[in-house]
Backbone as CSV, one residue per row, in Angstrom:
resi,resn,N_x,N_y,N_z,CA_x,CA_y,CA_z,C_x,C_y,C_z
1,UNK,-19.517,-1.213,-64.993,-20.036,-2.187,-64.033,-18.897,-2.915,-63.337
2,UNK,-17.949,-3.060,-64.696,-16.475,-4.196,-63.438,-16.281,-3.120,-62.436
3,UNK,-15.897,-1.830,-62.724,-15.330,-1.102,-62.342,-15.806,-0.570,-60.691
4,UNK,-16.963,-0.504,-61.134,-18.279,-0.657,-59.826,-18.344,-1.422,-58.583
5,UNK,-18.357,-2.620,-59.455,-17.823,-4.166,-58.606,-16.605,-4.213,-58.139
6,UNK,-15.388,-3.791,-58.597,-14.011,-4.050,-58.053,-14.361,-2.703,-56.680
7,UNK,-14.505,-1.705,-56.914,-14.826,-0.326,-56.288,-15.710,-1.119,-55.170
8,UNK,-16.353,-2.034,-54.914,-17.403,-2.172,-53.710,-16.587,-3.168,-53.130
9,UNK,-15.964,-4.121,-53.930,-14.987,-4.879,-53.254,-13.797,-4.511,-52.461
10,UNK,-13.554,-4.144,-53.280,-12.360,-2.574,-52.384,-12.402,-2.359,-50.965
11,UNK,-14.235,-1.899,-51.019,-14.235,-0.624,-49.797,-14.730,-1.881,-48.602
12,UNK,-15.099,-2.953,-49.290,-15.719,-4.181,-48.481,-14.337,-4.518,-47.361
13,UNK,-13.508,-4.809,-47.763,-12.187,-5.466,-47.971,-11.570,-4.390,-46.950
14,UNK,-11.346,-3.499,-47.029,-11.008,-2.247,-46.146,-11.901,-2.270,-45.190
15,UNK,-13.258,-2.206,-44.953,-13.872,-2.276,-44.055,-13.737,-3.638,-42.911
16,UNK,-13.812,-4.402,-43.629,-13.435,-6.120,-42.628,-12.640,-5.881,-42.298
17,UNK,-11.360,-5.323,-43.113,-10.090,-5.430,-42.306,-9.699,-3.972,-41.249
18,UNK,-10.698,-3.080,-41.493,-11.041,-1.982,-40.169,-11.379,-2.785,-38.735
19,UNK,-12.441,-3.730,-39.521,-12.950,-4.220,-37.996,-12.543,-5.412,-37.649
20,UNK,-11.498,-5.670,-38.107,-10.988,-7.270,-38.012,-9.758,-6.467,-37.036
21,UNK,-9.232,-5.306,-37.185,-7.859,-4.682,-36.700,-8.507,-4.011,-35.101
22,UNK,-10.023,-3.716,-35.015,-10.904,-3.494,-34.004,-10.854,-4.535,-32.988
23,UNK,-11.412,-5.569,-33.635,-12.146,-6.822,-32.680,-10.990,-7.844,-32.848
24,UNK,-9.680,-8.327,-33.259,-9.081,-8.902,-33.196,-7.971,-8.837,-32.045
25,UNK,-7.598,-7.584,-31.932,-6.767,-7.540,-30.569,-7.698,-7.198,-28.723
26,UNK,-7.604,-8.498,-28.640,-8.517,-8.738,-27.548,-7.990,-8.915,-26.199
27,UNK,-7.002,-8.970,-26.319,-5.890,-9.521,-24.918,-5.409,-7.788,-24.435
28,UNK,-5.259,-7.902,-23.459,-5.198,-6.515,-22.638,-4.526,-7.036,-21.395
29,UNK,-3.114,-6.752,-21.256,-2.216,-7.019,-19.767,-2.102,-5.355,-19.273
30,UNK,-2.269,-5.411,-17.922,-2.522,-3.904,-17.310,-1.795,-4.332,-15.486
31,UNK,-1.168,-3.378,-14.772,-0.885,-3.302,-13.664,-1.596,-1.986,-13.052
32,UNK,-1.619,-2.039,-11.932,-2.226,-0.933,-11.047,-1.203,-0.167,-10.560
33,UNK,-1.049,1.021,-11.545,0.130,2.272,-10.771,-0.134,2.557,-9.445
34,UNK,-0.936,2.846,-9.232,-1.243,3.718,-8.002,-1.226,2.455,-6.467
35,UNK,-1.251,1.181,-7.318,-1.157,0.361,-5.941,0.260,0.504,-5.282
36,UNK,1.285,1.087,-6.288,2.886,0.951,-5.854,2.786,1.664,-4.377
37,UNK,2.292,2.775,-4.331,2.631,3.286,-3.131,2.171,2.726,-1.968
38,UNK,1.210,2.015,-1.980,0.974,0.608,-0.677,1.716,-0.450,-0.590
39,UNK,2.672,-0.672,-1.832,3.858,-1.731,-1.565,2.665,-2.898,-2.271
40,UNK,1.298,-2.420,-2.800,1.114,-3.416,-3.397,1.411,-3.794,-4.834
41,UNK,1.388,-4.797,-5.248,1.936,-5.367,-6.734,1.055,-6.051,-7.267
42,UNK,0.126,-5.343,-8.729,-0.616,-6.011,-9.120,-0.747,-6.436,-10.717
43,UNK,-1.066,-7.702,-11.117,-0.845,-8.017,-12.530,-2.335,-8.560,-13.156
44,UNK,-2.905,-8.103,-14.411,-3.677,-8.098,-14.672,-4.115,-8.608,-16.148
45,UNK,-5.085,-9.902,-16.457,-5.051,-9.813,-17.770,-6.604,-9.672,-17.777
46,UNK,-6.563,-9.359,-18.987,-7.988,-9.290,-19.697,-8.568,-9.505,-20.970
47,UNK,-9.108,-10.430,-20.618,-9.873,-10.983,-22.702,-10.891,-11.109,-22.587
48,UNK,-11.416,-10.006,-24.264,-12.860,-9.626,-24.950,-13.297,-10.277,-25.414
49,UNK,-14.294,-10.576,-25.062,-15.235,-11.883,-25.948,-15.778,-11.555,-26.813
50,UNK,-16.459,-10.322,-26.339,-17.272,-9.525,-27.279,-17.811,-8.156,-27.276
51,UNK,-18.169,-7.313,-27.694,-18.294,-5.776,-27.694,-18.375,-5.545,-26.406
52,UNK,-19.564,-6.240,-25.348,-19.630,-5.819,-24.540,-19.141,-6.627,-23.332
53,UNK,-18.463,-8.092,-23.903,-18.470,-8.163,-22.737,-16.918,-8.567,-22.609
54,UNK,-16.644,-8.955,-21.679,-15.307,-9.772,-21.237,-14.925,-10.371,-19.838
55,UNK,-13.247,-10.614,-19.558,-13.378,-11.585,-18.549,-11.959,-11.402,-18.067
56,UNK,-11.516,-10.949,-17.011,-10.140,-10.879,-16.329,-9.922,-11.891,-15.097
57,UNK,-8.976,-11.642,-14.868,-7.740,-12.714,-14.030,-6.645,-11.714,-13.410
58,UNK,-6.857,-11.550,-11.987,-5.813,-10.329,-11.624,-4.690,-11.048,-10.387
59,UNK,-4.154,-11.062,-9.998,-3.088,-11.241,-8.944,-2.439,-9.732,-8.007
60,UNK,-2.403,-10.317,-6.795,-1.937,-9.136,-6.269,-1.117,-9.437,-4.898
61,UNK,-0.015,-8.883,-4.745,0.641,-9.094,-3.490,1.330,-7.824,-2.707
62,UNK,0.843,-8.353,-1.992,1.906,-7.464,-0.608,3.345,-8.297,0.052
63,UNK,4.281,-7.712,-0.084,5.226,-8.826,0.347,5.228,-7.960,1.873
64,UNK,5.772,-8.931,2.896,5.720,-8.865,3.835,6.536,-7.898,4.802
65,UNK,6.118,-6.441,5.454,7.203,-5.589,5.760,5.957,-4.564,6.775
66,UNK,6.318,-3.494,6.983,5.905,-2.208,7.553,4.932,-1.930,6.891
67,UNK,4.111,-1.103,7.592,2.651,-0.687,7.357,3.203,0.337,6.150
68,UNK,2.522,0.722,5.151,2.938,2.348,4.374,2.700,2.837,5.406
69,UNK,3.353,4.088,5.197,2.704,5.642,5.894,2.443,5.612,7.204
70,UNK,2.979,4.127,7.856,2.669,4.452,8.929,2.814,5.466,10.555
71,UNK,3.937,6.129,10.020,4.790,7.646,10.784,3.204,8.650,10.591
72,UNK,2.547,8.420,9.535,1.831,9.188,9.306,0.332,9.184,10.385
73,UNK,0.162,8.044,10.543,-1.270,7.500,10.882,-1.235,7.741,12.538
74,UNK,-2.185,8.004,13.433,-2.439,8.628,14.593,-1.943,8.095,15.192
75,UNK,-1.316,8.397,16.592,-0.277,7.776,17.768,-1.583,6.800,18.490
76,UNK,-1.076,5.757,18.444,-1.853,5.298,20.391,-0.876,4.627,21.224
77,UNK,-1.634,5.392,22.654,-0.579,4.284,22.973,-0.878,3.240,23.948
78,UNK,-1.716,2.481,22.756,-2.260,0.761,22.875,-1.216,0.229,21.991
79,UNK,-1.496,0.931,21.047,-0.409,0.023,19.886,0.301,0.856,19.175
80,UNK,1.646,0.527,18.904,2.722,0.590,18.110,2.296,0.433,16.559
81,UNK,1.907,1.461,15.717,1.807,0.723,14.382,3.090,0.567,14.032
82,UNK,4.038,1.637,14.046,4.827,1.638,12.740,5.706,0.389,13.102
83,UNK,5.679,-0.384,14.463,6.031,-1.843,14.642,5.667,-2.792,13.349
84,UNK,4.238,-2.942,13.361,3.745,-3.706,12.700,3.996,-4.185,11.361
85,UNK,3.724,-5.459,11.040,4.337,-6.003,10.036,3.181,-6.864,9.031
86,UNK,2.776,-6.528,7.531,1.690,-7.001,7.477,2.017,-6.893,5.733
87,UNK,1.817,-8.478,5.668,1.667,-9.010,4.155,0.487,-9.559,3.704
88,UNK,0.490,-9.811,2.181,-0.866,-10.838,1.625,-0.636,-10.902,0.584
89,UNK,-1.647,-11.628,-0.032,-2.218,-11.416,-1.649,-3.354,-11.846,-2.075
90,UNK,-3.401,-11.910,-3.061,-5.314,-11.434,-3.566,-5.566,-12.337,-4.882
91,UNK,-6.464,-12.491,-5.210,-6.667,-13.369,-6.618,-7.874,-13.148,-7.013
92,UNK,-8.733,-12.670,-7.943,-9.795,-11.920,-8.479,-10.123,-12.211,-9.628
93,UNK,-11.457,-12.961,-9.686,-11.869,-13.217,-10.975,-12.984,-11.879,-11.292
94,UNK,-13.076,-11.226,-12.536,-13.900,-10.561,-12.975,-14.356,-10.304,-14.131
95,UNK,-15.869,-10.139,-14.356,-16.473,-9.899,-15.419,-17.175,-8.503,-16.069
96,UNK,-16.660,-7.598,-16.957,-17.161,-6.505,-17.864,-17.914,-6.636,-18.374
97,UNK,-18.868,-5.412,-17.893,-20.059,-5.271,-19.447,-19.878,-3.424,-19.548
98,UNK,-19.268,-3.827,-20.993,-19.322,-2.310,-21.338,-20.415,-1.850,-21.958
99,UNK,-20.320,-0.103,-21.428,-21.924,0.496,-21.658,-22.130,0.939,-22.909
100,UNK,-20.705,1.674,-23.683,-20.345,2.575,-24.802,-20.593,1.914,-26.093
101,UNK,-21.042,2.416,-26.840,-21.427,2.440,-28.299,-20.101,1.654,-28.997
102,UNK,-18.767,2.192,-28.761,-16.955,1.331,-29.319,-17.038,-0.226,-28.845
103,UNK,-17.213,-0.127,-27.351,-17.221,-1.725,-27.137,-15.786,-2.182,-27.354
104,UNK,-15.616,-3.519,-27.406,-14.522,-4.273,-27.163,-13.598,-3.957,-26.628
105,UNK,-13.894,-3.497,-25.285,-12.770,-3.221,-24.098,-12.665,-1.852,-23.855
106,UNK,-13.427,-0.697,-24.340,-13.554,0.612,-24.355,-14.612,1.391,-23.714
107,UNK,-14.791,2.255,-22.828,-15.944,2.949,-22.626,-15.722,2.634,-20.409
108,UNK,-17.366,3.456,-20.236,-17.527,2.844,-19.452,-18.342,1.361,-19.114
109,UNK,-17.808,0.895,-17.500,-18.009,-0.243,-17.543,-18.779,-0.812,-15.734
110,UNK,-19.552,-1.980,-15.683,-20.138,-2.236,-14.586,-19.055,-3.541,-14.499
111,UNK,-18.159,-3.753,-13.276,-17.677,-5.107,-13.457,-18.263,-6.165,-12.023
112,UNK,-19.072,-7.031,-12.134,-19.207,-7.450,-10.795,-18.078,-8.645,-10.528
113,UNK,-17.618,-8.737,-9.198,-16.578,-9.719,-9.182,-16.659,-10.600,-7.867
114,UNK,-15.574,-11.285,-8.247,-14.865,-12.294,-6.518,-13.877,-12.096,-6.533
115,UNK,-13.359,-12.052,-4.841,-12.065,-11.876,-4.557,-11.474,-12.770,-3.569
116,UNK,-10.618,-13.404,-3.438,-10.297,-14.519,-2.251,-8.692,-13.687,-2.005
117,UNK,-8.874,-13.574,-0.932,-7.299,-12.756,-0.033,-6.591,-13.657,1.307
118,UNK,-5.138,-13.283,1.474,-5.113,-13.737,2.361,-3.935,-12.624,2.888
119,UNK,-3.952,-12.881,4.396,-3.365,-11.564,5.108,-1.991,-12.410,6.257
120,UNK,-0.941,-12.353,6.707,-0.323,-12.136,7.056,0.376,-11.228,8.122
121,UNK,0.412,-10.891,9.580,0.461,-10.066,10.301,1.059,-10.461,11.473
122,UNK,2.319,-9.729,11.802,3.045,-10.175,13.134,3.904,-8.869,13.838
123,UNK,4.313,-9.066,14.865,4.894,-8.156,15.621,3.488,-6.404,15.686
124,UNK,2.253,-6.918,16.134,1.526,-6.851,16.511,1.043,-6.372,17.617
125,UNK,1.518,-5.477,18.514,1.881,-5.559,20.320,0.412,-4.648,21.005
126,UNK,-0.213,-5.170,21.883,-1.539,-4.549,22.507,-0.648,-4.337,23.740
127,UNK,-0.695,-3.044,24.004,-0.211,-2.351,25.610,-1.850,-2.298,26.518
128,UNK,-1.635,-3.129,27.207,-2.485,-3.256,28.016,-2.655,-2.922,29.910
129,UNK,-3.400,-2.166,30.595,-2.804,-1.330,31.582,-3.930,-2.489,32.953
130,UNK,-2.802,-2.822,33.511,-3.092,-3.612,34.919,-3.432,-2.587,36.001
131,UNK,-4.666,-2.751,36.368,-5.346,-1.712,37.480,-5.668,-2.653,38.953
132,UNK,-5.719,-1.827,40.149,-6.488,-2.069,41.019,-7.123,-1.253,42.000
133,UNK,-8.369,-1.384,42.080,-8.862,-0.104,42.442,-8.931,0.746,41.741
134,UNK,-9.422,1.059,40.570,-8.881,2.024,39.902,-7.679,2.863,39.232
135,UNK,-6.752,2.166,40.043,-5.018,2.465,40.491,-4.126,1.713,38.927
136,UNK,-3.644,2.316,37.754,-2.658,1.264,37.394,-1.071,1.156,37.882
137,UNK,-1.124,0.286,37.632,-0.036,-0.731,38.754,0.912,-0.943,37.654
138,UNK,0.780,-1.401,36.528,1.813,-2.233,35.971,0.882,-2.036,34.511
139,UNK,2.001,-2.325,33.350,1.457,-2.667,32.037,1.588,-4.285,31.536
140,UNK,0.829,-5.055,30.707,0.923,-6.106,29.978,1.250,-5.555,28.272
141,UNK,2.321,-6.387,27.331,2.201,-6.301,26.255,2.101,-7.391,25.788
142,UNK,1.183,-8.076,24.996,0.469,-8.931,24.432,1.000,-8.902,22.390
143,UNK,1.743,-9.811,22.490,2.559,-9.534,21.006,1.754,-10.431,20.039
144,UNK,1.381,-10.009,19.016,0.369,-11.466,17.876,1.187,-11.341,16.531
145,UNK,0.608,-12.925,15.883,1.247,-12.827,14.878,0.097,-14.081,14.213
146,UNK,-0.434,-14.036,13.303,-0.661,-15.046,12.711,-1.278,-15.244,11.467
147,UNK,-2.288,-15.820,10.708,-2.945,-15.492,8.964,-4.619,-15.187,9.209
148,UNK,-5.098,-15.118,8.250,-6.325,-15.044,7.505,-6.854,-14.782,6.411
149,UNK,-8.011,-15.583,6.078,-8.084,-15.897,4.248,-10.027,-14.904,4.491
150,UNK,-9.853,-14.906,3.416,-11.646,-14.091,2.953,-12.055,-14.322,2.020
151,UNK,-13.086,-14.670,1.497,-13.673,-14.618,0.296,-14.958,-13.491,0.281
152,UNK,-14.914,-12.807,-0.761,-15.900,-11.983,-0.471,-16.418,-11.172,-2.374
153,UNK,-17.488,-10.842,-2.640,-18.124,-10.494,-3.607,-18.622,-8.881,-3.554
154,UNK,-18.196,-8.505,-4.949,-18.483,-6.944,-5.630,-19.061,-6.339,-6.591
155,UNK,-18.682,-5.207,-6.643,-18.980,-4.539,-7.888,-17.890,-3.463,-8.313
156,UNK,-17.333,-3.238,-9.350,-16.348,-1.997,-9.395,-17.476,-1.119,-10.805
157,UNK,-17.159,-0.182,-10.743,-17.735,1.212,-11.768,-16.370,1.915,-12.275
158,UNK,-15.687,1.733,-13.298,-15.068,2.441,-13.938,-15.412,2.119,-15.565
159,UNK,-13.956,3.036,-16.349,-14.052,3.331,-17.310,-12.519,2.848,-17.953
160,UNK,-12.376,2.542,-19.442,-10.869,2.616,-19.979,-11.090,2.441,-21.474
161,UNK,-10.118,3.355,-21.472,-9.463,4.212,-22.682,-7.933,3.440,-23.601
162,UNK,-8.415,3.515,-24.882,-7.551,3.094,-25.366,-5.846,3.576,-25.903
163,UNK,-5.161,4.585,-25.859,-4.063,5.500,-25.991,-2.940,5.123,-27.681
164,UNK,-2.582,6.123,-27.876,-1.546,5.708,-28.745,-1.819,5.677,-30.391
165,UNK,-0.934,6.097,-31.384,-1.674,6.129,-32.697,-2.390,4.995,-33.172
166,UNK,-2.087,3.690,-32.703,-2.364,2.475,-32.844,-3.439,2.000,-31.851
167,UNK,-3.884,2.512,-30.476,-4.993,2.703,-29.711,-4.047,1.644,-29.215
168,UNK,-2.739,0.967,-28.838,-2.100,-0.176,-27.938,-1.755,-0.167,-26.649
169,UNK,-1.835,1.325,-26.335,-1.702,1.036,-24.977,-3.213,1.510,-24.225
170,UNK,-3.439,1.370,-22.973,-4.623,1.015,-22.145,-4.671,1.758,-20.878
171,UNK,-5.542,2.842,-20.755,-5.823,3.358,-19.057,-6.829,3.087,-18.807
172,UNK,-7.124,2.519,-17.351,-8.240,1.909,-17.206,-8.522,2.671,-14.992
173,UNK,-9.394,2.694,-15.178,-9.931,3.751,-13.804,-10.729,3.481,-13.326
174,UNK,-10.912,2.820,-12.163,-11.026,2.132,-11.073,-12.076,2.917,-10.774
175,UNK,-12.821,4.014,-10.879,-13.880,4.914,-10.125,-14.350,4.166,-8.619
176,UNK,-14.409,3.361,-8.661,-15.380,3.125,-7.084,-15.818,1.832,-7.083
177,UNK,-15.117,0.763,-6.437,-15.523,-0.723,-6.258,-15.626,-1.399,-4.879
178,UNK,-16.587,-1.769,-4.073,-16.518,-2.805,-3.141,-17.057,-3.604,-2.761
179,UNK,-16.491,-4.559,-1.791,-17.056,-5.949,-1.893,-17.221,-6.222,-0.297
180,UNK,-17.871,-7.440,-0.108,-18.536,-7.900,0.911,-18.587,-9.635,0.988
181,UNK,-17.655,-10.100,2.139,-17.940,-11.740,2.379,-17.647,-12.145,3.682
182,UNK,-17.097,-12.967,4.080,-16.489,-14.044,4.919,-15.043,-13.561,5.136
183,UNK,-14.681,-14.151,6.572,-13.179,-14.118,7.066,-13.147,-15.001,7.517
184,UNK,-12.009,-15.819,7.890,-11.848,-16.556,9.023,-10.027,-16.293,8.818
185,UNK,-9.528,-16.254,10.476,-8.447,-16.169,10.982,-8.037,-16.603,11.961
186,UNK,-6.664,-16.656,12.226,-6.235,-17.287,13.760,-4.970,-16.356,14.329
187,UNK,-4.908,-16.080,15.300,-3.643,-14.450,16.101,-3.667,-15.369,16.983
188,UNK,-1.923,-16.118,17.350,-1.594,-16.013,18.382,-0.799,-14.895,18.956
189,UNK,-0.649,-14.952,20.761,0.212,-13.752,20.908,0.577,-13.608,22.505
190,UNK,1.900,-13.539,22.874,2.402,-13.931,23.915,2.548,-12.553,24.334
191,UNK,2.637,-12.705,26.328,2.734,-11.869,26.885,4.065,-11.403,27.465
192,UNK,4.794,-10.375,27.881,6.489,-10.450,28.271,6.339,-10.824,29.525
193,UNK,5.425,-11.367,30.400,6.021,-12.028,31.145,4.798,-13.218,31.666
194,UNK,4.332,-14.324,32.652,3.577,-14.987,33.014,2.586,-13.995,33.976
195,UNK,1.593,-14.464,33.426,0.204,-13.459,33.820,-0.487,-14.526,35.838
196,UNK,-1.202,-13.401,36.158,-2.237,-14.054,37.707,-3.475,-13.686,36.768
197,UNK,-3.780,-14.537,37.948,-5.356,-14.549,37.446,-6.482,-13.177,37.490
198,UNK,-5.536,-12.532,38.001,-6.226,-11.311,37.917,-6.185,-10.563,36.463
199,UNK,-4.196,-10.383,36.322,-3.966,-10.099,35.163,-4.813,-10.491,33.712
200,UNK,-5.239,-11.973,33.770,-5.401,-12.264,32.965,-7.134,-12.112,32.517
201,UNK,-7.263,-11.958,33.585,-9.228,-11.137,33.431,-8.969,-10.116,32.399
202,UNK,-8.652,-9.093,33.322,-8.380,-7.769,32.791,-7.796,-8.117,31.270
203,UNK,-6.526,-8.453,30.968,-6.602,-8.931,29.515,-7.540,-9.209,28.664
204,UNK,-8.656,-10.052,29.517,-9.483,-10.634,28.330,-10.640,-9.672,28.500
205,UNK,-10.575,-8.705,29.624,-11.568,-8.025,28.959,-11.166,-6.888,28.159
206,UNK,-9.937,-6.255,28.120,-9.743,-5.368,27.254,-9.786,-6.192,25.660
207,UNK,-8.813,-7.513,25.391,-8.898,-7.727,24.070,-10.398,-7.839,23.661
208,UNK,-11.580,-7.905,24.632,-12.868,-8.462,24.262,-13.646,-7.295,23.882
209,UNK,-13.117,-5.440,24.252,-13.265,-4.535,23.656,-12.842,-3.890,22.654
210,UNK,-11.954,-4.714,21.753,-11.093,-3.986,20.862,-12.133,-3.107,19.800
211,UNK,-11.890,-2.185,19.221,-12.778,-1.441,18.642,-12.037,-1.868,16.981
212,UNK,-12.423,-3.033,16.341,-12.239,-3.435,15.235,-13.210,-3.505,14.452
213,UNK,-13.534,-2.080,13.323,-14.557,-2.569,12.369,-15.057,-3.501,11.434
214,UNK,-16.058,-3.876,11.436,-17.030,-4.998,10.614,-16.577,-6.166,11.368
215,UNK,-15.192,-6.803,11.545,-14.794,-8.065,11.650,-15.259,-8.366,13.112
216,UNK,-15.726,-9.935,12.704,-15.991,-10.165,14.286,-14.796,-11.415,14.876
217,UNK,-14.863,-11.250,16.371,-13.508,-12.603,16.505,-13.952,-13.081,18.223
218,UNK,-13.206,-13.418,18.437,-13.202,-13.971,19.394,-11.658,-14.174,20.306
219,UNK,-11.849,-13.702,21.602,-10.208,-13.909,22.613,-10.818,-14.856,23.838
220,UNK,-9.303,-15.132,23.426,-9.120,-16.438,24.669,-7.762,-16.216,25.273
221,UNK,-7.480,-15.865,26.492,-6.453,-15.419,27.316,-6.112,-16.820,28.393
222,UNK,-4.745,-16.957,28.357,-4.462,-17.716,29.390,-2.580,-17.240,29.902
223,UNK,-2.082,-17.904,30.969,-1.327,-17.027,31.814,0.109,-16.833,30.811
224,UNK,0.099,-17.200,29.363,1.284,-17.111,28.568,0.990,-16.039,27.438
225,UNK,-0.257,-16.267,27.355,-0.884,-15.276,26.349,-1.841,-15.320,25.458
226,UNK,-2.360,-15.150,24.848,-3.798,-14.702,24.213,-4.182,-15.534,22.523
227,UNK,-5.145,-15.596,22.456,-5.728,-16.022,21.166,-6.583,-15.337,20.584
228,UNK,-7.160,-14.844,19.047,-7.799,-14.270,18.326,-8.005,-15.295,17.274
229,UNK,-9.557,-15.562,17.637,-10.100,-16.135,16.326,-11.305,-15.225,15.512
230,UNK,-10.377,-15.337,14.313,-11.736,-14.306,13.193,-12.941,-15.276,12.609
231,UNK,-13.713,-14.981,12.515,-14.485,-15.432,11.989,-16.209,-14.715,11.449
232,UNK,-16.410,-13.972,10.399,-17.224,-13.469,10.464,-17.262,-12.069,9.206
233,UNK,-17.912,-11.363,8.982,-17.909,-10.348,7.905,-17.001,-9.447,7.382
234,UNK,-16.747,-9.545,6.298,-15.671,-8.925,5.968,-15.565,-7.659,4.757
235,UNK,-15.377,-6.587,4.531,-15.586,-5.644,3.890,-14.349,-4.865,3.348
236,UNK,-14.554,-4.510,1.901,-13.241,-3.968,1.189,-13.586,-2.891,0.299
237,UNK,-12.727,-1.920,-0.161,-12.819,-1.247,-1.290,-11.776,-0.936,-2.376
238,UNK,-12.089,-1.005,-3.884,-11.326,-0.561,-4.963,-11.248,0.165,-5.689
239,UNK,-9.778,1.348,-5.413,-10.282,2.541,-6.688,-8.700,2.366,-6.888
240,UNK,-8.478,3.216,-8.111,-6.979,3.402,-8.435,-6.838,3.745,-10.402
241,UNK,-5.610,3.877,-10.896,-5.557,3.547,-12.115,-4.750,2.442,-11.954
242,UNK,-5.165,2.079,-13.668,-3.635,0.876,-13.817,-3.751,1.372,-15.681
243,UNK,-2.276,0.884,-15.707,-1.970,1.361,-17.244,-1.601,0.194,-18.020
244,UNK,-1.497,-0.288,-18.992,-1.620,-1.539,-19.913,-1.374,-1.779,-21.628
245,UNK,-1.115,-3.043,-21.957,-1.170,-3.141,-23.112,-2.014,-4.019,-24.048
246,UNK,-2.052,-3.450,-25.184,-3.361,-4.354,-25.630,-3.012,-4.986,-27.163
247,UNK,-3.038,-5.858,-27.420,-2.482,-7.221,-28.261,-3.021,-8.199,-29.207
């Protein structure tokens, strides 16, 4: 009977401390590999409350420089991308509910979230073509530079895996996330030389066609140069890996 009793105590004792070595390391720091090649930089924590659920805190920046890839992306010639110059960063609260039977930070997962961003953008240039009669005469370049912030709400669908004999390190996979809110912004942007009143029609009606998806704004042209105010819907998406450690 002792023998019985020490024997159940044993396996008791081993077992708590199975799931004490499970549910005790709850902290999970992770970056997003795959953001490197956008020049973005992202840092990530995450703590388990409980099997299924939990709660992150992410940061993210763009420091301020050249579009990626932009040699790559289609010629116009309205605008100059690979001119362009365009920074930000991001701040993201989010919440996990994992689906999987393991739990505490494992499996797949539904995360709905918020994201508040802000953007940065200058040397900016709209080639704009002065007509009369049909006839162009002359070009305008219209140079902008200025910010805008968003707040906006999601959902991401991935999955993450624990790695390593010790299960300490962390891949976690982004499958398919996006979100939907608010913008507001302000673009100023000067012209290379003093505009007529003709010029400056024509300006405002080309900036008043710009073919910019979801976002809505507003131009205001006068004989030095132009204004862009954002204000209005704003739309994003998130996929990627990020790799991590867990603590």
């Amino acid at each position: 009977m002792r023998k019985l009793l020490l024997g159940t105590l044993f396996l008791l004792s081993l077992s708590m401390n199975a799931q004490e070595d499970d549910t005790q390391r709850r902290n999970i720091i992770k970056t997003n590999v795959t953001a490197f090649a956008f020049k973005n930089f992202q840092l990530n924590y995450e703590r388990v409350f409980t099997k299924t659920f939990s709660l992150s805190v992410s940061y993210g920046m763009i420091p301020e420089g050249k579009l990626p890839f932009s040699s790559l992306l289609p010629n116009d010639s309205e605008v100059n991308l690979e001119e362009v110059e365009l920074g930000g960063s991001n701040a993201t609260l989010e919440t996990r509910f994992y689906l999987g039977k393991k739990g505490y930070g494992h499996g797949f997962y539904l995360a709905p979230y918020y994201r508040y961003s802000t953007f940065k953008v200058s040397n900016f240039t709209e080639t704009i073509d002065v007509e009369i009669n049909g006839v162009v005469y002359d070009t305008v370049d219209v140079t902008f530079k200025g910010n805008s912030t968003a707040h906006s709400a999601g959902l991401l669908i991935g999955a993450q895996w624990f790695l390593g004999k010790k299960d300490n390190f962390v891949l976690d996979a982004w499958f398919l996330g996006a979100h939907y809110g608010t913008s507001t912004g302000d673009l100023d942007g000067i012209t290379d030389r003093t505009l007529t009143s003709v010029e400056q029609q024509q300006v405002q009606d080309e900036l008043d066609n710009l073919d910019i998806p979801v976002v809505k704004y507003k131009a205001t042209v006068n004989a030095n140069g132009a204004n862009l105010k954002v204000d209005g819907p704003w739309a994003g998406l998130r996929a990627g890996i990020s790799l991590g450690y867990r603590f």
